[in-house]
N, C-alpha and C positions, 0 to 999 in steps of 0.2 A: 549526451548526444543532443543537439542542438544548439542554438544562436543564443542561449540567456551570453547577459554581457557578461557575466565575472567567471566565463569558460567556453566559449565558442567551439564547434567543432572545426576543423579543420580542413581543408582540401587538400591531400597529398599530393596531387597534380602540378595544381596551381600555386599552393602554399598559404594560398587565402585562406581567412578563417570564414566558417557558413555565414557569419551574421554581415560581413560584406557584400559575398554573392548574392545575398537575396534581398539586400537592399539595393542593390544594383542591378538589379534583372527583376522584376517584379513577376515575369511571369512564370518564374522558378514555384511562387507562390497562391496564384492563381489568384483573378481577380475578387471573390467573394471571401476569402481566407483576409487577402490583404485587407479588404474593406473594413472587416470587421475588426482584424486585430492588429495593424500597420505592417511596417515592413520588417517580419519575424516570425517563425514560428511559434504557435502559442502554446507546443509540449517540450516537455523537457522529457527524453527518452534517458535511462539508467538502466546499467545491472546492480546489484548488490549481492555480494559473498559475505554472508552473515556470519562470522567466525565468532563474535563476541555481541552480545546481547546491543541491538540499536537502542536509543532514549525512550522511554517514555513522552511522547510527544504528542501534539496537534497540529492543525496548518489553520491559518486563519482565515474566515470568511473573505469578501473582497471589503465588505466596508471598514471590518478590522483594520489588515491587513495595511489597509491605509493609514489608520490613525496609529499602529505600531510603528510604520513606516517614518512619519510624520513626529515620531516623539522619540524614536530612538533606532534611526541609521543605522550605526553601527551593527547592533544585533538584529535589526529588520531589514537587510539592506534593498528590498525592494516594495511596492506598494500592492502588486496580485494575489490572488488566493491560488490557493493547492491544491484539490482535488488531487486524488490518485489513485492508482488501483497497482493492486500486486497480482504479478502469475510465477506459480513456483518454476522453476529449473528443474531443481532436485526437490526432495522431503524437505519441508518447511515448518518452524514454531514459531508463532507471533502471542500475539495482545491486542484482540480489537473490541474494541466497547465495553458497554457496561454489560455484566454478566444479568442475566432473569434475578430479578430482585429474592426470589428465595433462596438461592445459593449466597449470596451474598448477607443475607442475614443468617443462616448454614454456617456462615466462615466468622460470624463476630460473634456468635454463640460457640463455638468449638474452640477458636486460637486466642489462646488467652493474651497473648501478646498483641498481637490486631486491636483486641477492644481496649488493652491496655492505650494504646496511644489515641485510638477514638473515641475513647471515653465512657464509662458506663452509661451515664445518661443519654449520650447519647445513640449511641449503641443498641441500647433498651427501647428509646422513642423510634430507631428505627426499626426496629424490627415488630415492634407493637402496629405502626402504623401500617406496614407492607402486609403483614400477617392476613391473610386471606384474600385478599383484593390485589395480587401482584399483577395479574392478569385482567385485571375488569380498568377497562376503558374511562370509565365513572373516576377513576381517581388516579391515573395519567397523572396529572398536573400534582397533586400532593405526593404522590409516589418518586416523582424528580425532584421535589422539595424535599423531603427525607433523604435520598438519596446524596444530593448536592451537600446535608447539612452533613451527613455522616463523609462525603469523601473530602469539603474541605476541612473537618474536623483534624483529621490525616495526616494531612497535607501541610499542616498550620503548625505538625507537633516540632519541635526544636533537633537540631541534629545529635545534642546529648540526649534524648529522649529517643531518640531511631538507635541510634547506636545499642542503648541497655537494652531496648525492647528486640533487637536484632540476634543480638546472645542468646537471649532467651529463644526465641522464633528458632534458630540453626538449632539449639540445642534437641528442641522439641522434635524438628525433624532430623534428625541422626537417632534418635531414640526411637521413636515412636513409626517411623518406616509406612508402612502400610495403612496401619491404623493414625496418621496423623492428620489434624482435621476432621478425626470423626469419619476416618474414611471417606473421606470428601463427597462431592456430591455426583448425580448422576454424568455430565459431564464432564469431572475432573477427578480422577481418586485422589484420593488420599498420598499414595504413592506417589505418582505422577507430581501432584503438590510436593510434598517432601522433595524430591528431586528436580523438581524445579530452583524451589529456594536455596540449595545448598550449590546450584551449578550456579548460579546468579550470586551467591555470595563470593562465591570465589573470584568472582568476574570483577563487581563491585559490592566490597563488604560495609555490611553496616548501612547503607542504602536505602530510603524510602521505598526504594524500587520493590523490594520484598513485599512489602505491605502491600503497593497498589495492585499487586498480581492478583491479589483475593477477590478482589472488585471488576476485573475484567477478563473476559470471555479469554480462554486459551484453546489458541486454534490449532490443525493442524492441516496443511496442505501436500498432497499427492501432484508431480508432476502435470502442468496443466489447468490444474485448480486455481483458482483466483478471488483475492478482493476485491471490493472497492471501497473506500475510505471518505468520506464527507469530510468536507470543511469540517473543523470543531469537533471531530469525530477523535478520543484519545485512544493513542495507539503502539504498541511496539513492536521490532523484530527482535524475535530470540534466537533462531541459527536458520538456514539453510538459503540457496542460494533463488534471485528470482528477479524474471524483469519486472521493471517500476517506470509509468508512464504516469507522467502529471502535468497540470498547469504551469505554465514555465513560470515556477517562484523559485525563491530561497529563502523563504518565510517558515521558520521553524517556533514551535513555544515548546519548550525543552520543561519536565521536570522529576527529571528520574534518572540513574542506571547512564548517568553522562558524567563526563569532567566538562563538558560544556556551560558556557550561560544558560543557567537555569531561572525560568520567571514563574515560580509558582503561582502566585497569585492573577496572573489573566490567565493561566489554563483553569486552574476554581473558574474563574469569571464567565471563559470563553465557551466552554463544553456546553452541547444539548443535552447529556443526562439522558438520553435515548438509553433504552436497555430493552436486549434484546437475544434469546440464544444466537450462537453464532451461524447457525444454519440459515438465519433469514439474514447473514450480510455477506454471505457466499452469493458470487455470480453465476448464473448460467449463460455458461458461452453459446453460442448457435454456430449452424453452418453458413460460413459468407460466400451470399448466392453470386458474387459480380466474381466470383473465381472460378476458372474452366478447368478443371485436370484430364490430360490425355488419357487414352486407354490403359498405358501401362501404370499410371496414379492409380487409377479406379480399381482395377486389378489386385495392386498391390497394397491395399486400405491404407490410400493417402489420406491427409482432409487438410481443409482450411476453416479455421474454425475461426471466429467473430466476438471479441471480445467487447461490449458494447455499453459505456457506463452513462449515468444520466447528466450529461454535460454535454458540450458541444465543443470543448478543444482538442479531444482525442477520443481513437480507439484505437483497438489493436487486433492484427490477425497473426494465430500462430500456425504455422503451414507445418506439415510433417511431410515430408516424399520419403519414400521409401524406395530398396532397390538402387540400379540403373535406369537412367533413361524417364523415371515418372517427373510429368513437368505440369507446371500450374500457372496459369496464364491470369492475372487480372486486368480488368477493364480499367479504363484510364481515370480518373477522378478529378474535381477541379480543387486537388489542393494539394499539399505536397507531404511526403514519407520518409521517413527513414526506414532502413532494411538491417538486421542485426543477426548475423549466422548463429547460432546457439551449440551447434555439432554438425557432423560429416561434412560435406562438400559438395559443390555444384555448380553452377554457372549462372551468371544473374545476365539480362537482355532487358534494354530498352533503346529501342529501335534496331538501327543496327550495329550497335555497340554493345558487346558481350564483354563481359570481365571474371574471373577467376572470384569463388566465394565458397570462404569456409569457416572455423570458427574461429571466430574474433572480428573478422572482417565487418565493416558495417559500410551501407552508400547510402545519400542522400539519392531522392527520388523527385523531381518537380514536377508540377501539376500538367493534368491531360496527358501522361505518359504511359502506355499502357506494358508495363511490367512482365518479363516472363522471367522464371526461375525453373531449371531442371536439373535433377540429382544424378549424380556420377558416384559408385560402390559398389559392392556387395550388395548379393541379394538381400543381408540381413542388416544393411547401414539404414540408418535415420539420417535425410538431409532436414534439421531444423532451425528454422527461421522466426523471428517476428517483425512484424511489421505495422508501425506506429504510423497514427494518419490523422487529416483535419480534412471534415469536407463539410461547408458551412450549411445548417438546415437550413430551409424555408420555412417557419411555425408558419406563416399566412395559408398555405395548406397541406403541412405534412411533407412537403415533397424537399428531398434534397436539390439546393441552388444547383 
């Protein structure tokens, strides 16, 4: 959902696709959106239904993103960076960042197959060098030195070499069940491991992908819950369903758990080596104050909650109404939205144009419009929505343009 060129959304109306309309009417886009980023929206709004384990991937910075752009089209076909953030749907499993460095030296001293392809040496240097100090600030910078040596160590090993050491890995865990890995660490059992690797094997067998699960954080999101993902930040989805709003790229470094273009060598290159538990890359949403819910919202514990990541080309609000009749009014903004029903039904308003809304429905939204939405069900439906937005800061004093 939105204007990138290689999938515009559409207008069922008019037949137009978005990225005409809003080059043609600029004030679909408001003038401080427009200024800054031309005639386009600058998110790319998605759902994604995780059925089979997403890549092991990255999105590259913007200076990257350029020079990938610039040397190889085809597989970079545009020049922006990707920020993003995920909010789950449903129950979610992913892959984001690097795990606390003592789980990770945890997993090349327990999986014999792991250190197998990272190597003794180095294996042994990393785990000598983290060994007390994973935590102490003072050695940050040498701590992502080890880190980086030992993951493109990994990274680097040959596909006949993933393959034997894969055998080995499945076999371990179909054996070994609970107790594999040493009963893993505080965040991941052992278990949990084991059934990891052998659902991902069956997905894609023989697979680096195995390997790099040891090295990064395995999350798990509750309806609601969200990430957010930095440039350079590696990352995968492993099942469940969730909106995804980003920098309008298509800037992917693939290198895992894909039959895609895989470019190992600039993901080694590109990553910060940031490690961190996953609890510090979990968002906390707030309440978004520019949204009014009537009596019968408040009543019936509606909310509009404020998804709000540290960039300036989007955010998102995910609205719950509850009931009949609970309705939520936002204030108009100067930039423009898209609206995406996620369950039940209800009726979208701006101005005095009402339109039928339920799930699947999505409507582009243009700036200074001020939005009502109200829920039609049972006392016990959920009308839920999200909604993706741009409204350009002011840094000269904090104040939104």
């Amino acid at each position: 959902m939105g204007t990138h060129p290689s999938n515009p959304s559409k207008d069922l109306e008019s037949g137009r696709n978005l990225l005409d309309l809003v080059e043609s009417n600029a004030t679909f886009l408001g003038p401080s959106v427009k200024a800054r980023y031309g005639a386009k929206l600058p998110f790319l709004f998605k759902v994604l239904s995780i059925n089979k384990a997403l890549s092991i991937q990255a999105h590259p910075n913007k200076k990257l993103a350029e020079q990938l752009h610039a040397n190889d089209p085809k597989n970079y076909p545009d020049d922006n960076h990707k920020p993003e953030m995920a909010i789950a749907i449903t129950d979610f499993e992913g892959l984001c960042g690097f795990r606390p460095l003592d789980e990770i030296a945890h997993f090349l001293a327990s999986v014999s197959a792991l250190r197998q392809l990272v190597g003794e040496d180095v294996s042994n240097g990393f785990i000598s060098t983290v060994q007390g100090q994973e935590n102490d600030d003072a050695f940050k910078e040498q701590n992502k030195r080890a880190l980086r040596s030992a993951f493109a160590a990994l990274m680097q090993s040959s596909a006949e070499e993933v393959a034997s050491a894969a055998k080995s890995l499945v076999s371990e865990a179909e054996s070994k069940g609970t107790d594999f890995a040493d009963r893993g660490t505080k965040s991941t059992s052992g278990d949990t491991m084991a059934k990891l690797v052998l659902r991902l094997n069956q997905q894609f067998p023989d697979d680096i992908g195995l390997f790099v699960l040891f090295f990064l954080n395995y999350v798990t999101l509750s309806p609601g819950e969200a990430l957010f993902l930095k440039a350079d930040d590696i990352h995968a989805y492993v099942s469940g369903d969730i909106i995804e709003c980003m920098a309008a790229s298509d800037n992917v470094v693939r290198a895992g758990l894909t039959p895609k273009f895989k470019d190992v060598q600039n993901l080694v290159n590109m990553l910060t080596y940031n490690y961190a538990p996953i609890e510090e890359q979990k968002m906390s949403p707030t309440e978004y104050p520019y949204a009014v819910l009537n009596r019968a919202a408040y009543s019936s514990g509606s909310e509009a909650i404020l998804y709000d990541p540290p960039i300036d080309e989007f955010s998102v609000i995910r609205s719950v109404l509850k009931g009949n009749g609970s309705k939520v009014t936002f204030d108009p903004i100067d930039g423009p939205s898209i609206v995406i029903c996620t369950g039940g039904k209800g009726k979208i308003s701006v101005g005095s144009k009402t339109e039928e809304i339920k799930e699947g429905y999505v409507f582009f939204v243009g700036a200074t419009a001020e939005l009502v939405m109200e829920s039609e069900g049972e006392q016990d439906d959920e009308f839920i929505t999200f909604k993706a937005f741009c409204e350009v800061e002011d840094h000269s004093n904090g104040a939104t343009a």
